[in-house]
TORPAVEX-688373 format. One line per field, with one value per atom (N, C-alpha, C): x, y, z negated; residue in one letter; residue number from 1; atom name. Coordinates in pm, 1 decimal. Example, Ala and Ser with C-alpha at 12.3 -4.5 7.8 and 13.67 -1.06 7.14 Angstrom:
2
px = c(1319.0, 1230.0, 1320.0, 1285.0, 1367.0, 1290.0)
py = c(-569.0, -450.0, -330.0, -225.0, -106.0, 3.0)
pz = c(-780.0, -780.0, -780.0, -708.0, -714.0, -787.0)
res = c(a, a, a, s, s, s)
n = c(1, 1, 1, 2, 2, 2)
atom = c(N, CA, C, N, CA, C)
***
This chain:
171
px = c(83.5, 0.0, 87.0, 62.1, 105.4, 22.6, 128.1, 124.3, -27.2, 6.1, -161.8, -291.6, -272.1, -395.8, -414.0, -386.8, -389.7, -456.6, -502.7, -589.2, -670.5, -817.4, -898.8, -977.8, -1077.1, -1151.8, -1301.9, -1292.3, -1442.4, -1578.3, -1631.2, -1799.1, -1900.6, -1969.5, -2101.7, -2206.1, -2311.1, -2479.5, -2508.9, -2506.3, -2514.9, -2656.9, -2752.3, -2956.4, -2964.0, -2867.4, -2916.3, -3040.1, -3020.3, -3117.5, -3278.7, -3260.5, -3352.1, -3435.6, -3383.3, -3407.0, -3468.9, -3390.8, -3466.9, -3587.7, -3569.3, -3701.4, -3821.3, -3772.7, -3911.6, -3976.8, -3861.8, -3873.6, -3959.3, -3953.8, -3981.4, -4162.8, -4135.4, -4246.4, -4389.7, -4351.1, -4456.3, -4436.9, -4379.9, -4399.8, -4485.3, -4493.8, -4606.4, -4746.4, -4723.8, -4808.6, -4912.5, -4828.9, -4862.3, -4921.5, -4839.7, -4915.1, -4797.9, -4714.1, -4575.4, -4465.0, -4483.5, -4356.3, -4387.9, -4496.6, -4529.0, -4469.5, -4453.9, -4460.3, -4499.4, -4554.7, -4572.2, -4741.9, -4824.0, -4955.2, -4918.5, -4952.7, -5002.2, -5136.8, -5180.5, -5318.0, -5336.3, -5438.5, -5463.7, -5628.3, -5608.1, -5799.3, -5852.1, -5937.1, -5974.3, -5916.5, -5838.4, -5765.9, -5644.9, -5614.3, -5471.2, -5375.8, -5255.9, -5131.4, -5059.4, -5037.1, -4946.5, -4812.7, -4736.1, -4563.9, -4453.1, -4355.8, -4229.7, -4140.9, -4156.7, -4017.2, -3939.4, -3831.4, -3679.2, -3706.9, -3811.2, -3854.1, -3890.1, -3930.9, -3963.4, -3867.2, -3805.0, -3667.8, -3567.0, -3564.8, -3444.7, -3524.7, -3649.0, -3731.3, -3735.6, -3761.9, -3811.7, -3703.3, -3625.4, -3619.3, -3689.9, -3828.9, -3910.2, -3935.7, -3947.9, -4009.8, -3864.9, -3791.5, -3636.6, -3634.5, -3641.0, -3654.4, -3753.4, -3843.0, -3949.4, -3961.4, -3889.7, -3900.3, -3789.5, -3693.1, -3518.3, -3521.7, -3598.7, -3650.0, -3747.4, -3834.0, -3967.5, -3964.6, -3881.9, -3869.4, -3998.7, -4072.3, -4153.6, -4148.4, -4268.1, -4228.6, -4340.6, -4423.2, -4525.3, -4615.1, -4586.1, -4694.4, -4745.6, -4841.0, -5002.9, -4907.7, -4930.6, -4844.6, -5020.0, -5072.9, -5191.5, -5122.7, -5161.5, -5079.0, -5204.4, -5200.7, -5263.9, -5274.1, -5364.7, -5386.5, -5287.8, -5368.8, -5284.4, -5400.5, -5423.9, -5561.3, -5480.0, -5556.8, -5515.6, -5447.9, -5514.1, -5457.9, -5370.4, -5299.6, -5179.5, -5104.6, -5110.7, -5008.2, -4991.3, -5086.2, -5060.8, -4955.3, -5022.3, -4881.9, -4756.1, -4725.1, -4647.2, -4510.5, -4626.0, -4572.5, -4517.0, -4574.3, -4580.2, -4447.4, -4421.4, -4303.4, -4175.5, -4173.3, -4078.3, -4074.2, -4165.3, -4114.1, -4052.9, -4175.7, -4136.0, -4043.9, -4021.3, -3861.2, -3973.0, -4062.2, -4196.5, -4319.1, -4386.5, -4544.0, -4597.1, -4730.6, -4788.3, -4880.4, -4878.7, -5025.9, -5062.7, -5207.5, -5264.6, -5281.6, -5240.6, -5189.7, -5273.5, -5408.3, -5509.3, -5422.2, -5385.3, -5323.2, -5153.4, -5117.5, -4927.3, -4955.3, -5028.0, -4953.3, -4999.9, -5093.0, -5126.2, -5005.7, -5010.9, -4892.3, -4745.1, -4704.1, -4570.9, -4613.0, -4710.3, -4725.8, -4694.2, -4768.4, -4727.5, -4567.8, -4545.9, -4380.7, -4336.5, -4390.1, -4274.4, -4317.5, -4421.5, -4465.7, -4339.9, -4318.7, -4285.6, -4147.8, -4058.1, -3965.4, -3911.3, -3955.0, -3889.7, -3733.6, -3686.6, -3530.1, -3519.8, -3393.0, -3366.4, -3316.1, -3333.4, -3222.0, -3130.8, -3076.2, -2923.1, -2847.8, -2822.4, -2796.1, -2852.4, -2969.7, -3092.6, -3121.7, -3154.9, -3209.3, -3099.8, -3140.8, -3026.5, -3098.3, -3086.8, -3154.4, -3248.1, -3243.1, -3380.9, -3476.5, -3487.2, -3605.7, -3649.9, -3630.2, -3728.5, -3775.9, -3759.1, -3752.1, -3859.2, -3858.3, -3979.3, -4085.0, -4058.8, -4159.0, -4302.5, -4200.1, -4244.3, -4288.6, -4265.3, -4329.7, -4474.5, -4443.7, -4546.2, -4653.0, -4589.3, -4717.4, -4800.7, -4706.8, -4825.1, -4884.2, -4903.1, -4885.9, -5099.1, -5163.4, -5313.8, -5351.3, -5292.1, -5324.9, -5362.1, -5504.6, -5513.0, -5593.6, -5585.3, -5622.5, -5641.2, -5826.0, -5834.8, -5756.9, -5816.6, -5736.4, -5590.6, -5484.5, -5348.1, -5278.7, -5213.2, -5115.6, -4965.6, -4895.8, -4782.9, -4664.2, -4560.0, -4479.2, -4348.1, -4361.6, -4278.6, -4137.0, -4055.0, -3928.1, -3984.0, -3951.4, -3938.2, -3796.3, -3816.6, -3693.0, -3773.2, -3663.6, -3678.8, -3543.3, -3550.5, -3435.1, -3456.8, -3362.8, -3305.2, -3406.6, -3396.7, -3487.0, -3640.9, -3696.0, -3853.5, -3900.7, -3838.4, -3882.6, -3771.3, -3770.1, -3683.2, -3742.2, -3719.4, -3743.1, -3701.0, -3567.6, -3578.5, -3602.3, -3693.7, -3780.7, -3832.6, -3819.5, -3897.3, -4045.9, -4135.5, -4270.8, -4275.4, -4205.9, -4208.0, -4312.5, -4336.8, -4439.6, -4610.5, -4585.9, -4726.5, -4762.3, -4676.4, -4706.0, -4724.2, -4672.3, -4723.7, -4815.3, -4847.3, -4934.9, -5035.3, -5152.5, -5258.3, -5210.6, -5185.5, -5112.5, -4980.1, -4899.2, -4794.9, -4839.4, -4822.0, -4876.8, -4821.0)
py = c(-119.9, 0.0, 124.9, 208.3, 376.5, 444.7, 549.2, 605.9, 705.4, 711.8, 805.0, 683.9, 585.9, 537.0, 489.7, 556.6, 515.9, 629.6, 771.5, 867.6, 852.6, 914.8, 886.8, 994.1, 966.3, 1096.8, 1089.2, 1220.0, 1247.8, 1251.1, 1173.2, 1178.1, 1210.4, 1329.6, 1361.9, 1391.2, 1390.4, 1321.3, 1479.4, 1558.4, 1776.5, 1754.3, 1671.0, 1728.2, 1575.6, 1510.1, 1373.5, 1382.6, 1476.6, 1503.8, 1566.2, 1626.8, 1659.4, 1539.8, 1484.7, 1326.5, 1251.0, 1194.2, 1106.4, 1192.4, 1319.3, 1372.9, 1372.2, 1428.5, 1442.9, 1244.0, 1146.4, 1010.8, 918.5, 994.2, 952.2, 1024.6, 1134.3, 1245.2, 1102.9, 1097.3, 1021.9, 869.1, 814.5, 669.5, 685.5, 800.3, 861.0, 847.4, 937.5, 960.7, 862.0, 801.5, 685.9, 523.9, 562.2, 443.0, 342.2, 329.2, 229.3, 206.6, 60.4, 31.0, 45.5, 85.4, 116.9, 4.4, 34.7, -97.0, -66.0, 50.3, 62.5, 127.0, 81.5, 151.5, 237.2, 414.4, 477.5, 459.5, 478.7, 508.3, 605.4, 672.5, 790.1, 824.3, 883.3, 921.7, 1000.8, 886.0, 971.3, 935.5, 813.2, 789.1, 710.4, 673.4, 640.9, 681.6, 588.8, 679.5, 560.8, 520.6, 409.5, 519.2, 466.5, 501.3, 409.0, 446.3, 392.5, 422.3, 319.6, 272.9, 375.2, 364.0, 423.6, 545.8, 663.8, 764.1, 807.8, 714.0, 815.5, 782.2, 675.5, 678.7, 776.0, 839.1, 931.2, 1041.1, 1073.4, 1219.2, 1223.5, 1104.2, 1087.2, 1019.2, 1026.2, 916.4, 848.9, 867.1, 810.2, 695.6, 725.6, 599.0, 483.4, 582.2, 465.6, 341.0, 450.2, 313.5, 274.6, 273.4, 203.0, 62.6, 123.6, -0.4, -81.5, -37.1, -140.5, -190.9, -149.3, -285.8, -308.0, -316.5, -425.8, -424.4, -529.3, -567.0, -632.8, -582.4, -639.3, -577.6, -657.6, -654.4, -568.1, -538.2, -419.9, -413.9, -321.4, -323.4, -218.4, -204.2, -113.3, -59.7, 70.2, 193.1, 223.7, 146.0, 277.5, 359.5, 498.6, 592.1, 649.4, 707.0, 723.1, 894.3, 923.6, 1098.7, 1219.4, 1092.4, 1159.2, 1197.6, 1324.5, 1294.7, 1306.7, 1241.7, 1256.4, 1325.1, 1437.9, 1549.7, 1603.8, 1598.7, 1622.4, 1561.1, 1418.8, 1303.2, 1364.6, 1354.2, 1361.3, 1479.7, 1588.2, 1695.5, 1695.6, 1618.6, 1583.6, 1475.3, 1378.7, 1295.3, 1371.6, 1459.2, 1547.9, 1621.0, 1691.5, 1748.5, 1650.5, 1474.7, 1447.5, 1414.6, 1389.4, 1353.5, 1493.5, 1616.8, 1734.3, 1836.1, 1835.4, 1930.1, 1981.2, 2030.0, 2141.5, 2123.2, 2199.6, 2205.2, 2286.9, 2340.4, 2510.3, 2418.1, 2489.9, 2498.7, 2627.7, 2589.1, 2704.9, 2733.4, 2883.1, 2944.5, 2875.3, 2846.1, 2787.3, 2649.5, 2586.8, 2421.7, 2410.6, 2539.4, 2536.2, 2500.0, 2499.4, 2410.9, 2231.8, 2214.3, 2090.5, 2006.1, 2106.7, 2023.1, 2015.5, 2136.4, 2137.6, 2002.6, 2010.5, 1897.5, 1754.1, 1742.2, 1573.9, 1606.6, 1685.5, 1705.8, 1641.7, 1738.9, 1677.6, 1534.9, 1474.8, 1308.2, 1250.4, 1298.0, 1185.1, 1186.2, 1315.9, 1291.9, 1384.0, 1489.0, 1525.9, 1525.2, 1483.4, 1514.1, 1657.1, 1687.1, 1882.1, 1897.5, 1925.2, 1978.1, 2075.0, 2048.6, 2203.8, 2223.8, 2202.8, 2249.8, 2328.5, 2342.9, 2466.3, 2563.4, 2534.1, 2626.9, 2724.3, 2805.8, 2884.5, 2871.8, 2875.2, 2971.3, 3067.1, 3115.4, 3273.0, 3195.1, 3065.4, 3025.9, 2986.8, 2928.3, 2879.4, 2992.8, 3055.4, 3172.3, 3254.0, 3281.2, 3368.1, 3271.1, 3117.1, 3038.4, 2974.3, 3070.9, 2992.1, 3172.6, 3277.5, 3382.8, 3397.7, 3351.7, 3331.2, 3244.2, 3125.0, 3019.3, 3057.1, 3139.1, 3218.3, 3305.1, 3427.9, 3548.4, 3489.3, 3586.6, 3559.0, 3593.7, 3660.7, 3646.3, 3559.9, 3523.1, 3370.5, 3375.7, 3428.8, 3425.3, 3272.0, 3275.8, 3149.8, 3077.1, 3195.6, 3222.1, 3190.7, 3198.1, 3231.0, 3115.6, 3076.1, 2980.4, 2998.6, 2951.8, 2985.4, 2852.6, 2880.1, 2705.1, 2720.4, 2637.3, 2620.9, 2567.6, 2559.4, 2476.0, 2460.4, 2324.5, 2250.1, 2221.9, 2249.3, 2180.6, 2111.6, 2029.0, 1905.0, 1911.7, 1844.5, 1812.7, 1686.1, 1587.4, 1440.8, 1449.2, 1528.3, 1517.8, 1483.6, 1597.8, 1593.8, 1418.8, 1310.7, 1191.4, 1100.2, 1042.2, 924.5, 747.7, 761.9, 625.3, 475.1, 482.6, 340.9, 324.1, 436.5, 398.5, 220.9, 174.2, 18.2, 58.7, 150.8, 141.9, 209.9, 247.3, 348.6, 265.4, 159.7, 139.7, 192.3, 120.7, 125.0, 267.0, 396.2, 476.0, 565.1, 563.4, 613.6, 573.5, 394.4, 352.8, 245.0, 251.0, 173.5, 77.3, 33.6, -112.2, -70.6, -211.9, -216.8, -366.4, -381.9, -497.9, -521.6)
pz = c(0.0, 0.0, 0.0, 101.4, 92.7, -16.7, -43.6, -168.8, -116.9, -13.2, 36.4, 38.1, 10.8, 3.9, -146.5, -243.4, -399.0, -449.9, -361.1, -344.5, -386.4, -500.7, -488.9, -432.8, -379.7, -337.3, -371.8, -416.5, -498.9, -408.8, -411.5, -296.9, -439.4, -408.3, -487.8, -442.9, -473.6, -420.4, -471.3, -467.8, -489.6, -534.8, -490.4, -456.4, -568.8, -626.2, -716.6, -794.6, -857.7, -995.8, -943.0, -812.9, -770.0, -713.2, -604.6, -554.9, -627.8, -773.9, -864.9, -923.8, -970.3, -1014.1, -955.9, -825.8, -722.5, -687.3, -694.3, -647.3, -775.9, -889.7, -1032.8, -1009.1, -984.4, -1021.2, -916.0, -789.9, -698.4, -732.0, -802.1, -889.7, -968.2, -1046.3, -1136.0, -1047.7, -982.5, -933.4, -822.7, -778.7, -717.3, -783.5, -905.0, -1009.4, -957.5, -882.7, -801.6, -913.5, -937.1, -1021.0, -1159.2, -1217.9, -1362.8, -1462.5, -1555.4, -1662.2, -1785.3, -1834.5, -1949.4, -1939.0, -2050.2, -2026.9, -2161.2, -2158.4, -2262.1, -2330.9, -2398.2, -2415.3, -2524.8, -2561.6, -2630.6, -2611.3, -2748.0, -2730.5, -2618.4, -2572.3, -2403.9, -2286.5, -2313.4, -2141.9, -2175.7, -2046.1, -2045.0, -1941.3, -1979.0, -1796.9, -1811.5, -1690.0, -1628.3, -1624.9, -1653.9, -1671.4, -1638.9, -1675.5, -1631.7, -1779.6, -1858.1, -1958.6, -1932.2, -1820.1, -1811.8, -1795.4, -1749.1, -1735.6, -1904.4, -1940.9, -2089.0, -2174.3, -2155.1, -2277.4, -2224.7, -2142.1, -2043.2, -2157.9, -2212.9, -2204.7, -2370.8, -2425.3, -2563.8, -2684.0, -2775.9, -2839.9, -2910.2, -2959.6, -2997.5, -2910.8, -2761.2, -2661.3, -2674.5, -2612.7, -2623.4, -2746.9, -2869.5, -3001.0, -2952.4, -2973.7, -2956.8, -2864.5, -2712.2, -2625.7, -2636.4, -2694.3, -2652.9, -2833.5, -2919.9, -3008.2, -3022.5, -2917.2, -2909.8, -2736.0, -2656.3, -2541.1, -2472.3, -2420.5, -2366.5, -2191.6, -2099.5, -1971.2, -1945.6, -2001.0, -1993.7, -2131.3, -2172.1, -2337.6, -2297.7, -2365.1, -2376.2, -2549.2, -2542.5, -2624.2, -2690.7, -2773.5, -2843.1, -2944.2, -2904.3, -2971.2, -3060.9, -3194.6, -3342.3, -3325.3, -3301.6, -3353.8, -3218.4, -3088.6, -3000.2, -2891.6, -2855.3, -2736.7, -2610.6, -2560.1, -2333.4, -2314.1, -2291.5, -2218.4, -2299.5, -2423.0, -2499.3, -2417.2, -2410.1, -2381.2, -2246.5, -2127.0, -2015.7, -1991.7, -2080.6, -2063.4, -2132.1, -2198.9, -2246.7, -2142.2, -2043.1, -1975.7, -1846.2, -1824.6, -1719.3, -1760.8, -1850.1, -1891.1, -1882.2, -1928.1, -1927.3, -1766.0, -1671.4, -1550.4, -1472.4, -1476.1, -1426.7, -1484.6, -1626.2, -1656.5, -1678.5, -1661.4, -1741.4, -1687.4, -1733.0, -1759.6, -1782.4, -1724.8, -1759.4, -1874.0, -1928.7, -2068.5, -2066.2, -2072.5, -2141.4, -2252.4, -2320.8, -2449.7, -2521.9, -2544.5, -2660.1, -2676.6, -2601.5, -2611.0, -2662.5, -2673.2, -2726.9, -2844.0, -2967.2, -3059.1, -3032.7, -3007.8, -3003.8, -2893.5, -2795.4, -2722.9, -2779.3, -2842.7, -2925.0, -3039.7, -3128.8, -3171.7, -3123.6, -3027.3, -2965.8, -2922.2, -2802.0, -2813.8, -2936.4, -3032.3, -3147.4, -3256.7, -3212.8, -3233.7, -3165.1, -3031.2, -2959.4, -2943.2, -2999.0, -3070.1, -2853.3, -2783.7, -2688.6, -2688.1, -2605.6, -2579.7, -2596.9, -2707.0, -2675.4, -2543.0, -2421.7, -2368.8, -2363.2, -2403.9, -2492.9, -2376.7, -2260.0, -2135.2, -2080.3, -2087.5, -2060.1, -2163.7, -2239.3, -2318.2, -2435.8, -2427.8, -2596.8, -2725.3, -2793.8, -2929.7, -2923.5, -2828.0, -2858.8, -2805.6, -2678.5, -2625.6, -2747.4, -2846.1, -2984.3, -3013.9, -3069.0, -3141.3, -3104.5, -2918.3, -2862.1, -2847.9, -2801.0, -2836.6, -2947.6, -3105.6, -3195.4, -3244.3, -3185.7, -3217.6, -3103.6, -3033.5, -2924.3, -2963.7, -3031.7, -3050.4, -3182.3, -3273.0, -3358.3, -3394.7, -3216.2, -3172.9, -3234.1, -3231.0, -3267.9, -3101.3, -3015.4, -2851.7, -2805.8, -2780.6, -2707.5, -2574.2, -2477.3, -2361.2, -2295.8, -2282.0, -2212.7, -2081.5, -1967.8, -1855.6, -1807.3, -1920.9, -1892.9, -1879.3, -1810.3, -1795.0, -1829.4, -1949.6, -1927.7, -1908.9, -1888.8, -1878.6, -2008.9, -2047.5, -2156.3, -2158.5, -2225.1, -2279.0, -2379.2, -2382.4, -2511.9, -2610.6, -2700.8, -2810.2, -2902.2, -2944.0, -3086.4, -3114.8, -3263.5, -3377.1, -3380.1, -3372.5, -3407.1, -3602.5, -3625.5, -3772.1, -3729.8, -3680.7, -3641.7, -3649.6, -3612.1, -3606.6, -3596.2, -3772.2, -3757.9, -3702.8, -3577.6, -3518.4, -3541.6, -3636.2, -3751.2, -3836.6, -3885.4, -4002.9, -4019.8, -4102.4, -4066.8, -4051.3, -4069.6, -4044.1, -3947.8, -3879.2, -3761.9, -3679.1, -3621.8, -3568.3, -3642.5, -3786.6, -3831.9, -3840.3, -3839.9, -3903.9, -3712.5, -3654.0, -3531.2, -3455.6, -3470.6, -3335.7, -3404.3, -3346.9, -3386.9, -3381.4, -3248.9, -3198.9, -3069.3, -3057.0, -2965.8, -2918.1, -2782.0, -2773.5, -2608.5)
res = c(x, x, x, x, x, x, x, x, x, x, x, x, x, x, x, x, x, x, x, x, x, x, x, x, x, x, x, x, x, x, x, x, x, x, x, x, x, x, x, x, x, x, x, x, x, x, x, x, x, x, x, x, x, x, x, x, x, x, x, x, x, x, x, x, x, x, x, x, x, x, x, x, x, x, x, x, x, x, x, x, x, x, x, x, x, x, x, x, x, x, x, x, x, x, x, x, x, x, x, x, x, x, x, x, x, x, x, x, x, x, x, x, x, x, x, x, x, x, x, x, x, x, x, x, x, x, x, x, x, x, x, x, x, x, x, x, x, x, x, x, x, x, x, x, x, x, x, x, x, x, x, x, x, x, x, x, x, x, x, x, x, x, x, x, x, x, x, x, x, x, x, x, x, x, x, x, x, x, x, x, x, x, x, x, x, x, x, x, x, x, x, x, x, x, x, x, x, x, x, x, x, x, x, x, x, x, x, x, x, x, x, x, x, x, x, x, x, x, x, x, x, x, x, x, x, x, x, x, x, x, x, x, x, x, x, x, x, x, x, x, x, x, x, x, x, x, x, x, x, x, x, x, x, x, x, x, x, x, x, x, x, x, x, x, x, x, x, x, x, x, x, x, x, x, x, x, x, x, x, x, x, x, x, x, x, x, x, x, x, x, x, x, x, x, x, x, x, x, x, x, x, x, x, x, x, x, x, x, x, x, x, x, x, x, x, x, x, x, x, x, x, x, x, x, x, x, x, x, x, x, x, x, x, x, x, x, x, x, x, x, x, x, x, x, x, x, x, x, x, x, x, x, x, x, x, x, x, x, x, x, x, x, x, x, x, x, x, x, x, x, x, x, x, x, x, x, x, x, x, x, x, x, x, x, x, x, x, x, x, x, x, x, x, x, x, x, x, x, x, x, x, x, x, x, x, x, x, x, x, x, x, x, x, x, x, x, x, x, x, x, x, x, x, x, x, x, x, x, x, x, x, x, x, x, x, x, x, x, x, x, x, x, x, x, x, x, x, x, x, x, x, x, x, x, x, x, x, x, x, x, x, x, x, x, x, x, x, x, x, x, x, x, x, x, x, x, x, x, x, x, x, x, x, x, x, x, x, x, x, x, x, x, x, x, x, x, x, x, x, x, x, x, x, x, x, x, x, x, x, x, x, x, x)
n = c(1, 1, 1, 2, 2, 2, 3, 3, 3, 4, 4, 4, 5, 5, 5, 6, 6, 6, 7, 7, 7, 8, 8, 8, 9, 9, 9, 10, 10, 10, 11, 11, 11, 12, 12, 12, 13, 13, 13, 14, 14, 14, 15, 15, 15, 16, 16, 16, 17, 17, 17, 18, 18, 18, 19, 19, 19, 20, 20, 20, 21, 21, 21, 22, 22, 22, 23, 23, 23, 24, 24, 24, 25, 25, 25, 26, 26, 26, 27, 27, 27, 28, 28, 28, 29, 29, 29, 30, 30, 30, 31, 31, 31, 32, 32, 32, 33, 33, 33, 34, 34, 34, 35, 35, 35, 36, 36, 36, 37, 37, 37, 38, 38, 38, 39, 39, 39, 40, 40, 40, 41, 41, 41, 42, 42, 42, 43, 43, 43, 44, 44, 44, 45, 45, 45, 46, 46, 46, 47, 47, 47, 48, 48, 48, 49, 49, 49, 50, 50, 50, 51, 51, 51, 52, 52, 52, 53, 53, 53, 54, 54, 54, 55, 55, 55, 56, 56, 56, 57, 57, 57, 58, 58, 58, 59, 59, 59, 60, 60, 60, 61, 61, 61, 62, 62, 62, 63, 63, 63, 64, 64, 64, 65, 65, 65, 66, 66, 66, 67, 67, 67, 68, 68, 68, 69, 69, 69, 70, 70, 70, 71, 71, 71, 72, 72, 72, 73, 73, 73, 74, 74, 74, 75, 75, 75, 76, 76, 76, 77, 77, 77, 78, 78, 78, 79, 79, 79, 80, 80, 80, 81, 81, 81, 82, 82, 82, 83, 83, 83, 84, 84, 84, 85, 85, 85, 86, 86, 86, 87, 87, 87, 88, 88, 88, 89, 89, 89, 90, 90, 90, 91, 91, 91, 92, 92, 92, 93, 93, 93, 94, 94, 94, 95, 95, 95, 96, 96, 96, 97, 97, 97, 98, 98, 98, 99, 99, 99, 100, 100, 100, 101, 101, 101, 102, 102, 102, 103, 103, 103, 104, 104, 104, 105, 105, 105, 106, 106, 106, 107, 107, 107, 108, 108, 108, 109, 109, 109, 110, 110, 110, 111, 111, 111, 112, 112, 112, 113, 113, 113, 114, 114, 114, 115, 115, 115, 116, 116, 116, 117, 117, 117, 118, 118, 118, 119, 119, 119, 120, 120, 120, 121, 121, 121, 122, 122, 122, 123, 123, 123, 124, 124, 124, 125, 125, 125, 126, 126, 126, 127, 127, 127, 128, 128, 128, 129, 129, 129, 130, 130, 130, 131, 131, 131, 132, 132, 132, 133, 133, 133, 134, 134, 134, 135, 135, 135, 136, 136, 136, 137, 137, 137, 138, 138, 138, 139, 139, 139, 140, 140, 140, 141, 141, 141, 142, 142, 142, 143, 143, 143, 144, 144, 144, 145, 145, 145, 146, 146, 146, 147, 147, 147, 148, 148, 148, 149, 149, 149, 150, 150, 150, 151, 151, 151, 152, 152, 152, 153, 153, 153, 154, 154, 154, 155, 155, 155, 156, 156, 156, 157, 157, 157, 158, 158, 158, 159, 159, 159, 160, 160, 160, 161, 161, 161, 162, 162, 162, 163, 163, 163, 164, 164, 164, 165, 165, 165, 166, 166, 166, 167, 167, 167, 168, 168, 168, 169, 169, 169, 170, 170, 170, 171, 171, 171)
atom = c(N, CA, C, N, CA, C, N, CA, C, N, CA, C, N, CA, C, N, CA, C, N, CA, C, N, CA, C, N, CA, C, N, CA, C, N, CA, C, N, CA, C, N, CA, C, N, CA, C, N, CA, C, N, CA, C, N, CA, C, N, CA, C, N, CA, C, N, CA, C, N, CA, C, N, CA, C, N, CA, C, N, CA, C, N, CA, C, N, CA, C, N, CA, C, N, CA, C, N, CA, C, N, CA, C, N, CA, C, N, CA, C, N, CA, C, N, CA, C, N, CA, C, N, CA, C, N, CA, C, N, CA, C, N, CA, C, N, CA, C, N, CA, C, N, CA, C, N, CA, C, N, CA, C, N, CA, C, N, CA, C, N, CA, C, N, CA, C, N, CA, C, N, CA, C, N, CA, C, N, CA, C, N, CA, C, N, CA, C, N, CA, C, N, CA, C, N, CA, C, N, CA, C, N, CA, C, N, CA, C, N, CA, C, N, CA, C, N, CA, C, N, CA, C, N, CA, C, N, CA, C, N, CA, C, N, CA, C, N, CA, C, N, CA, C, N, CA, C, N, CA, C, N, CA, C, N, CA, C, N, CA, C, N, CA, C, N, CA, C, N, CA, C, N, CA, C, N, CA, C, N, CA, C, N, CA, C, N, CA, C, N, CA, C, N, CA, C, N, CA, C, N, CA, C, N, CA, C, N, CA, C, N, CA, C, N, CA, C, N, CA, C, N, CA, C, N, CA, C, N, CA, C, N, CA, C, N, CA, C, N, CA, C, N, CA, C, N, CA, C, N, CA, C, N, CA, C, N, CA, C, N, CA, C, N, CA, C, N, CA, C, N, CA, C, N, CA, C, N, CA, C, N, CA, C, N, CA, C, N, CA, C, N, CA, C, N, CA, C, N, CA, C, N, CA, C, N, CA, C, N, CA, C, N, CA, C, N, CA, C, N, CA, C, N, CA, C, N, CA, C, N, CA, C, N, CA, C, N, CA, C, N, CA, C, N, CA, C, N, CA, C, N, CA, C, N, CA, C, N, CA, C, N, CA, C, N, CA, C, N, CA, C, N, CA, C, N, CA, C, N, CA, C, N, CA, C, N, CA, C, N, CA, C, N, CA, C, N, CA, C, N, CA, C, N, CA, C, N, CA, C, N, CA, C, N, CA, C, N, CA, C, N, CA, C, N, CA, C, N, CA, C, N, CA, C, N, CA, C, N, CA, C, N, CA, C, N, CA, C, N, CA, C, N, CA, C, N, CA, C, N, CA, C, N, CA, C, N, CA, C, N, CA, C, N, CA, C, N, CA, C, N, CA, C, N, CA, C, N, CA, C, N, CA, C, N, CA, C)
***
């Protein structure tokens, strides 16, 4: 071997993160490849395991110690349309809510234990977030889109009752 072929050369995929998002987002959407059923008061959502352990550590514990090939998730004091926006956030990077629905959705966010992303966000996004969410302004009408943060505290996931104490059933 020549010393020029011991080279390595860097090949990078630039649009990756976009690709899998948008390729993740219509698996969703398509109902293609699912393996996990949510359920919640009022409905359910076909999902994808590796999509919500990428979004949640709550989901991650949850599925890589209780291995199953598709379980039905009944989730305890959680309604639909929380979850759905919630699911929607971990496939889409965000989500509009409307102002009446920011704490209930920051709530489940923080059930389900959201990934922080600390690459995006600083410190003041909490801050105007959490002055915002208890501004008395509540415009039906308004749509706004959020960042989310969580703390590794908000939800310890090896709790030993961590099942009983989040989910009706796992199954």
């Amino acid at each position: 071997m020549s010393e020029g072929s011991k080279e390595k050369i860097s090949l990078s995929w630039h649009n990756q993160i976009s690709r899998f998002r948008s390729t993740f987002s219509l698996l969703l959407h398509n109902g293609s490849l699912v393996d996990v059923t949510l359920v919640a008061e009022g409905g359910q959502i076909q999902a994808h395991k590796v999509v919500l352990m990428a979004g949640s550590t709550y989901f991650e514990s949850m599925f890589i110690s209780n291995p199953c090939q598709h379980p039905t998730v009944v989730l305890k004091d959680i309604e639909y349309n929380d979850l759905q926006m919630v699911v929607n956030f971990i496939y889409h990077g965000e989500v509009f809510v409307h102002r009446e629905r920011i704490p209930k959705f920051l709530e489940t966010a923080k059930l389900l234990n959201i990934v922080k992303p600390t690459d995006v966000l600083e410190p003041v996004h909490s801050v105007e977030l959490t002055t915002f969410a208890n501004s008395p302004y509540r415009p039906t009408d308004s749509i706004v889109t959020l960042d989310i943060t969580s703390t590794d505290e908000d939800v310890n996931p090896t709790e030993t009752n961590f099942l009983e104490l989040n989910f009706f059933s796992f199954y």
